[in-house]
N, CA, C and O atoms as CSV, one atom per row, in Angstrom:
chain,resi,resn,atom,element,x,y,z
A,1,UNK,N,N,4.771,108.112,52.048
A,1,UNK,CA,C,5.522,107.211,52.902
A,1,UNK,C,C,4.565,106.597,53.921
A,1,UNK,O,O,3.618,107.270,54.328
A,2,UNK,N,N,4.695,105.796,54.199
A,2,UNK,CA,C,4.004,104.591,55.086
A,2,UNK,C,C,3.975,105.143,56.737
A,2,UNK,O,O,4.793,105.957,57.163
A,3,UNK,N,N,3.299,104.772,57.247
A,3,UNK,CA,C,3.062,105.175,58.785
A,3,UNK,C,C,4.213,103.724,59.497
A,3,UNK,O,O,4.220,102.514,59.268
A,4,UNK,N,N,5.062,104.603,60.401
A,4,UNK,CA,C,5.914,103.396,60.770
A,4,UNK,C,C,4.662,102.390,61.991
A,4,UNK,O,O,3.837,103.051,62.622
A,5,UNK,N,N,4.700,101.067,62.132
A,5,UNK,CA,C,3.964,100.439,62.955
A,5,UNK,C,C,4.753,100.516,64.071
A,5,UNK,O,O,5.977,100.593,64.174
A,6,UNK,N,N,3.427,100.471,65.324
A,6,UNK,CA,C,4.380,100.797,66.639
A,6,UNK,C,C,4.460,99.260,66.812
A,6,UNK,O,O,3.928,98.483,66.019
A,7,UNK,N,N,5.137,98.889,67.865
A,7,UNK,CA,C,5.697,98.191,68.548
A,7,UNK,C,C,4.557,97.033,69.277
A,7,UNK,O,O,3.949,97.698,70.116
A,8,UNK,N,N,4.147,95.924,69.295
A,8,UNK,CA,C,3.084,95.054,69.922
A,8,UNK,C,C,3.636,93.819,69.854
A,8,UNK,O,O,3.669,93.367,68.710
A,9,UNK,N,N,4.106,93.085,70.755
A,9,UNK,CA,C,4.480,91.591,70.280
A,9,UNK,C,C,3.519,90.553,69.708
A,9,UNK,O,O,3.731,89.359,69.496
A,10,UNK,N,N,2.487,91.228,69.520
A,10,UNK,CA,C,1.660,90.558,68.605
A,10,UNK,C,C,1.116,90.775,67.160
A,10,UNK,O,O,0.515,89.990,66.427
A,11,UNK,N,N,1.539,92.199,66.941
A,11,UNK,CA,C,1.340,92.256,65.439
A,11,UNK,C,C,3.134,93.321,65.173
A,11,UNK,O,O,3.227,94.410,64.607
A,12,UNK,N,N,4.108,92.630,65.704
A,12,UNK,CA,C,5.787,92.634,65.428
A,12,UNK,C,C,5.523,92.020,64.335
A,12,UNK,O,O,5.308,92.672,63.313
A,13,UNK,N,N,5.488,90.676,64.338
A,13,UNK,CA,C,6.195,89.666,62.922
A,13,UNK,C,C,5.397,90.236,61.838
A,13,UNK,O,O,6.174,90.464,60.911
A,14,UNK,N,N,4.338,90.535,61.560
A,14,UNK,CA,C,3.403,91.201,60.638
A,14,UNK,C,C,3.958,92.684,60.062
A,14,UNK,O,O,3.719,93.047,58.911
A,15,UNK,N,N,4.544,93.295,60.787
A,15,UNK,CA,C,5.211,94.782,60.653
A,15,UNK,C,C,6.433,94.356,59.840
A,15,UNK,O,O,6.719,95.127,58.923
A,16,UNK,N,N,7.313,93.138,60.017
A,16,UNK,CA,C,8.059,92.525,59.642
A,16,UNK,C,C,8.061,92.559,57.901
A,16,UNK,O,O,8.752,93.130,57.057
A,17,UNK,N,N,6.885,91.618,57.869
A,17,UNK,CA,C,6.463,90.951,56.770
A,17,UNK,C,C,6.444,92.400,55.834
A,17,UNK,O,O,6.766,92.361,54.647
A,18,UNK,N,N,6.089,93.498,56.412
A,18,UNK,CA,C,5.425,94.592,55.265
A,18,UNK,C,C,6.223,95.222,55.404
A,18,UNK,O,O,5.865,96.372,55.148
A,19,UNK,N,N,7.346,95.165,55.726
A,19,UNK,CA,C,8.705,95.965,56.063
A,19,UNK,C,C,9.233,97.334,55.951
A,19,UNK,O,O,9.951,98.019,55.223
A,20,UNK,N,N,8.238,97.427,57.474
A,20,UNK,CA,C,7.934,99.136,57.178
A,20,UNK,C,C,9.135,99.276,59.245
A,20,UNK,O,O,9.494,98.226,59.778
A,21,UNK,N,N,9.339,100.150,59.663
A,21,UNK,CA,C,9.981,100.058,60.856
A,21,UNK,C,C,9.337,100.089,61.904
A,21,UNK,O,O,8.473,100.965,61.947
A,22,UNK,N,N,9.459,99.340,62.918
A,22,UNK,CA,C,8.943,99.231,64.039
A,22,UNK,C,C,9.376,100.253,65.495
A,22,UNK,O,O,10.321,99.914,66.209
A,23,UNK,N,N,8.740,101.222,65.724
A,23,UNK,CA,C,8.825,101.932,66.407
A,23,UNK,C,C,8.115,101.620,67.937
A,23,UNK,O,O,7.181,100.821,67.869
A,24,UNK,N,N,8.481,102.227,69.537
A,24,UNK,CA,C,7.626,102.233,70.516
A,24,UNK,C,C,6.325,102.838,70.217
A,24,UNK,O,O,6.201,103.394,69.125
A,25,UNK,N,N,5.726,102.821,70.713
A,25,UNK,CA,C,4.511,104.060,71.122
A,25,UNK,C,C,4.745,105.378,71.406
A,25,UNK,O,O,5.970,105.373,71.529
A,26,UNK,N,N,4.370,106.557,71.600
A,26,UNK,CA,C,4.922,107.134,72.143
A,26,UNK,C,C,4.620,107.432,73.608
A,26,UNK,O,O,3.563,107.088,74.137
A,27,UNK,N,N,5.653,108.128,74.281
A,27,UNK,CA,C,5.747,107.895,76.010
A,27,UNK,C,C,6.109,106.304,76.625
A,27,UNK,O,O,6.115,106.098,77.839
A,28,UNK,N,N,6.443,105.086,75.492
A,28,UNK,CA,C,6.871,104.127,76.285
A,28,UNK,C,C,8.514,103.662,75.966
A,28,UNK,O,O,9.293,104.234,75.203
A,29,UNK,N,N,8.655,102.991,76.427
A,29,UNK,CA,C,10.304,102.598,76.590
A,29,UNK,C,C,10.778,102.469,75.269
A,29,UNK,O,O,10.119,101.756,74.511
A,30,UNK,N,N,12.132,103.205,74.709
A,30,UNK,CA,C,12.518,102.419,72.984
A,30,UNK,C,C,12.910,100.988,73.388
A,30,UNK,O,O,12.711,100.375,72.340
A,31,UNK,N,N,13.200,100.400,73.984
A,31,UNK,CA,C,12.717,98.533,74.315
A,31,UNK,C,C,12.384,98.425,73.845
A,31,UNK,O,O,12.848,97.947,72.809
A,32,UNK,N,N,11.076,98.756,74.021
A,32,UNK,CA,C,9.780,97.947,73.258
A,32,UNK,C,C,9.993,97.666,72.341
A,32,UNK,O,O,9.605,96.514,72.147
A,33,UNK,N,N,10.555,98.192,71.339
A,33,UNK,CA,C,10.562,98.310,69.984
A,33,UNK,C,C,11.331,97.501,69.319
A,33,UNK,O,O,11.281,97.321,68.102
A,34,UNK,N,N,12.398,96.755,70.426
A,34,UNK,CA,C,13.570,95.593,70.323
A,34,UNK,C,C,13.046,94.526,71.091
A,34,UNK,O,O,13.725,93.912,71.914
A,35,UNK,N,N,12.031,94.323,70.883
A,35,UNK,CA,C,11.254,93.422,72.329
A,35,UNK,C,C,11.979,91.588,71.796
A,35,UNK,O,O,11.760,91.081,70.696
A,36,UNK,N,N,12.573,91.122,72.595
A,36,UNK,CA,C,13.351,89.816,72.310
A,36,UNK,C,C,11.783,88.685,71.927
A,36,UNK,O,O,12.012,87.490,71.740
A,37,UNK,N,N,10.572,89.100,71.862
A,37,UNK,CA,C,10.042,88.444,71.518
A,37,UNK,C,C,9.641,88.268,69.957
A,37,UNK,O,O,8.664,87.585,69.650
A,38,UNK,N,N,10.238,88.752,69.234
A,38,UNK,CA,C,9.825,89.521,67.657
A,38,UNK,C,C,10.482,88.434,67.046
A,38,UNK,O,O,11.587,88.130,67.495
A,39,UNK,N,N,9.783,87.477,65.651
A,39,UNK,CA,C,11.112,87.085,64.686
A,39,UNK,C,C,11.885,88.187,64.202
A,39,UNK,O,O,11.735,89.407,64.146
A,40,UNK,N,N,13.323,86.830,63.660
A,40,UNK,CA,C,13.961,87.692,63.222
A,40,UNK,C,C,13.674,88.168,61.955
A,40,UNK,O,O,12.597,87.944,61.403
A,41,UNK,N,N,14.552,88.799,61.471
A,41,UNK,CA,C,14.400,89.443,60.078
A,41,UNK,C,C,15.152,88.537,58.857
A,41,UNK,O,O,16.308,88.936,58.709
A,42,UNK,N,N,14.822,87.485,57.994
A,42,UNK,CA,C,15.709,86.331,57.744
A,42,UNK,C,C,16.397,87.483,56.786
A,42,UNK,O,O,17.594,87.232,56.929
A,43,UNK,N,N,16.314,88.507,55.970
A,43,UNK,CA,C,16.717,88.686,54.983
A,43,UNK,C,C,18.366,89.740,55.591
A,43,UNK,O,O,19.404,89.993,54.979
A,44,UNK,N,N,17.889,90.127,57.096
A,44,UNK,CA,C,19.657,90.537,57.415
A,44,UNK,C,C,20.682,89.539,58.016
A,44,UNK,O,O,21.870,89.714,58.285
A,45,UNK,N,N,19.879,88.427,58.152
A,45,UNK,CA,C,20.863,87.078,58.931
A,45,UNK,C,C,21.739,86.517,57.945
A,45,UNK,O,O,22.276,85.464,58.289
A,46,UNK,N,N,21.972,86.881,56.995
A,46,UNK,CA,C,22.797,85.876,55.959
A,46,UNK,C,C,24.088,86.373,55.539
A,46,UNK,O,O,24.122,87.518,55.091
A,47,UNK,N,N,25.246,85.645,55.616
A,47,UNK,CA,C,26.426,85.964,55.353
A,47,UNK,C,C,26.869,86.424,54.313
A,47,UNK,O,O,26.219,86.090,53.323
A,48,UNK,N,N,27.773,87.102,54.119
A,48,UNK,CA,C,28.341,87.478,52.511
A,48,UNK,C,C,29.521,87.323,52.594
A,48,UNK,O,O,29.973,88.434,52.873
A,49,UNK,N,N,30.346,86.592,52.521
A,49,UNK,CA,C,32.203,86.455,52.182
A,49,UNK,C,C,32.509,88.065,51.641
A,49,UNK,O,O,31.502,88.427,51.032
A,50,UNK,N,N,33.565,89.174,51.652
A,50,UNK,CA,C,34.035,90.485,51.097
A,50,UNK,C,C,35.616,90.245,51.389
A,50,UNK,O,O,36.300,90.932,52.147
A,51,UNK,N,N,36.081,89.054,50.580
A,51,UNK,CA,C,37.253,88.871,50.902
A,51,UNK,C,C,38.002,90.515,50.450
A,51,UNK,O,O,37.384,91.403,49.863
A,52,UNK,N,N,39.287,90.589,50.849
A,52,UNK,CA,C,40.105,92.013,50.856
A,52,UNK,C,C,40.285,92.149,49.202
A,52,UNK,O,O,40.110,91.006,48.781
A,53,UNK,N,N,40.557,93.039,48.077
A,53,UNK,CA,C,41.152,93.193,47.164
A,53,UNK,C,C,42.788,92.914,47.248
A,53,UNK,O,O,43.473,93.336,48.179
A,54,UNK,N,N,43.238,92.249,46.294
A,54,UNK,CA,C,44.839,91.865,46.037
A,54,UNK,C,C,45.469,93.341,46.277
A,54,UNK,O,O,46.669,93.121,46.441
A,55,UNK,N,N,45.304,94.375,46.351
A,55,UNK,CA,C,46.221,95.661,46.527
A,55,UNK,C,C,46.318,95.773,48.343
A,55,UNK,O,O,47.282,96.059,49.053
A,56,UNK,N,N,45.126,95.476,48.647
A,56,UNK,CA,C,45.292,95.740,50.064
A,56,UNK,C,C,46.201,94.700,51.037
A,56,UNK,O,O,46.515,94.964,52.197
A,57,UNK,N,N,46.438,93.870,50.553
A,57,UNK,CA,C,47.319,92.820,50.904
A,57,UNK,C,C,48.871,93.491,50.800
A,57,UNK,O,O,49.652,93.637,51.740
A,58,UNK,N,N,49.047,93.785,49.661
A,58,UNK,CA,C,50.222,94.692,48.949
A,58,UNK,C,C,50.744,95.730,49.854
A,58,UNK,O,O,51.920,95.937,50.156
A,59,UNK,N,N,49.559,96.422,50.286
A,59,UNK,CA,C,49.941,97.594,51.056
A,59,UNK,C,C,50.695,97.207,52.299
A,59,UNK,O,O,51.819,97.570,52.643
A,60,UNK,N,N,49.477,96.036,53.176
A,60,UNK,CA,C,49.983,95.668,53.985
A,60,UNK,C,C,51.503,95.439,54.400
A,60,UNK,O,O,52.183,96.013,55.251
A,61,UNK,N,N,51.818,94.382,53.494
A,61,UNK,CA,C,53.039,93.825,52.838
A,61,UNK,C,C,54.283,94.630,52.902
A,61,UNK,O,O,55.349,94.240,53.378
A,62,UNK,N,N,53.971,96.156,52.215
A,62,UNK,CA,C,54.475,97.139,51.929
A,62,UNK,C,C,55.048,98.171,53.140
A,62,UNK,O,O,56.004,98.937,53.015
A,63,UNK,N,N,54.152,97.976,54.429
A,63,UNK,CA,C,54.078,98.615,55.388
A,63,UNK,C,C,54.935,97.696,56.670
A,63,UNK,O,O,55.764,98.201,57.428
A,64,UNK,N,N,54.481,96.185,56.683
A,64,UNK,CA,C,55.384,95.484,57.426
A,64,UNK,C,C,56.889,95.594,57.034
A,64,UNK,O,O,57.726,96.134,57.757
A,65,UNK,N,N,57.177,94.980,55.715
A,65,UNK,CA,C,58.840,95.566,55.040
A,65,UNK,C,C,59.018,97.047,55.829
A,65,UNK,O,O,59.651,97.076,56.885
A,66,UNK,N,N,58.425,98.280,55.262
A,66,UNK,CA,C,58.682,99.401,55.793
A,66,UNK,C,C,59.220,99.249,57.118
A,66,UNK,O,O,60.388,99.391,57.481
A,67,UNK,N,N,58.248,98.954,57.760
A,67,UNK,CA,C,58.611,98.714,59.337
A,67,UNK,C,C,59.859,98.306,59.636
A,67,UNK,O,O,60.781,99.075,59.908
A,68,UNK,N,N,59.916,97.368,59.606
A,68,UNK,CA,C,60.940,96.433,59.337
A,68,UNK,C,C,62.166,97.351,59.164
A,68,UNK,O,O,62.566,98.115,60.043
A,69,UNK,N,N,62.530,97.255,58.368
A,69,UNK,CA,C,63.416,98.186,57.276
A,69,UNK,C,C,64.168,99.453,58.046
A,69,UNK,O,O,65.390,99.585,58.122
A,70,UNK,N,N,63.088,100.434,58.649
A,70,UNK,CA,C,63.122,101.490,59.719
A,70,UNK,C,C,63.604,101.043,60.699
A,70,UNK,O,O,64.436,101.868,61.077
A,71,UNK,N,N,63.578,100.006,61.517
A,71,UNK,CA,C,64.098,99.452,62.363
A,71,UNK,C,C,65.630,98.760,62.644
A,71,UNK,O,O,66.329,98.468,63.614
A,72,UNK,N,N,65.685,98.696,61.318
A,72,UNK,CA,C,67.105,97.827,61.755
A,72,UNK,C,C,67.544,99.009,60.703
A,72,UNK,O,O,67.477,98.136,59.838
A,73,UNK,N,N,67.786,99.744,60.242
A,73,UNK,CA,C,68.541,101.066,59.676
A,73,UNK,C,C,68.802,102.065,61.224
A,73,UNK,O,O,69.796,102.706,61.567
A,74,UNK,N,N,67.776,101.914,61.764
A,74,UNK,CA,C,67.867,103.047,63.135
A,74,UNK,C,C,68.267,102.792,64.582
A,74,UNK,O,O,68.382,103.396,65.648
A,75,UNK,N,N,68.459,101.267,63.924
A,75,UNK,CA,C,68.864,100.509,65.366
A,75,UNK,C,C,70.096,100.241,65.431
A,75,UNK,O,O,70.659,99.810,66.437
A,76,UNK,N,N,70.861,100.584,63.863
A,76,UNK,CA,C,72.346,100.132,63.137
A,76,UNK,C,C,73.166,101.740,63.782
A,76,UNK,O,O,74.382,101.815,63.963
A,77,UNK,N,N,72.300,102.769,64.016
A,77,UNK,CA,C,73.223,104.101,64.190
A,77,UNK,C,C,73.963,103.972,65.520
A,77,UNK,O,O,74.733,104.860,65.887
């Protein structure tokens, strides 16, 4: 396994590139290691649509009626 690279805002984007994790030094701030000066990482910026499966809709569905249902049966006593 790879030696994680510490933390330098000058060899960040390079640690990047070889995509190993960027750690502080040790004895300095974990900051560092999130330093707002770093690119980003393009390959976690990108969206993915995970629309719901058709059952989970169902359930939903299933649970509002329920509701529903419980309510005006218990509200009728």
């Amino acid at each position: 396994m790879a030696e994680p690279k510490h933390a330098d805002p000058a060899t960040a984007p390079a640690a990047l590139d070889e995509g190993l994790p960027i750690v502080a030094p040790p004895g300095a701030s974990p900051a560092l290691a999130s330093s707002p000066f770093r690119e980003l990482d393009p390959v976690h910026q990108t969206y993915e649509a995970n629309p719901a499966p058709w059952w989970v809709a169902l359930m939903w569905l299933a649970y509002l009626i329920g509701g529903a249902t419980y309510l005006v049966v218990n509200l009728m006593r």
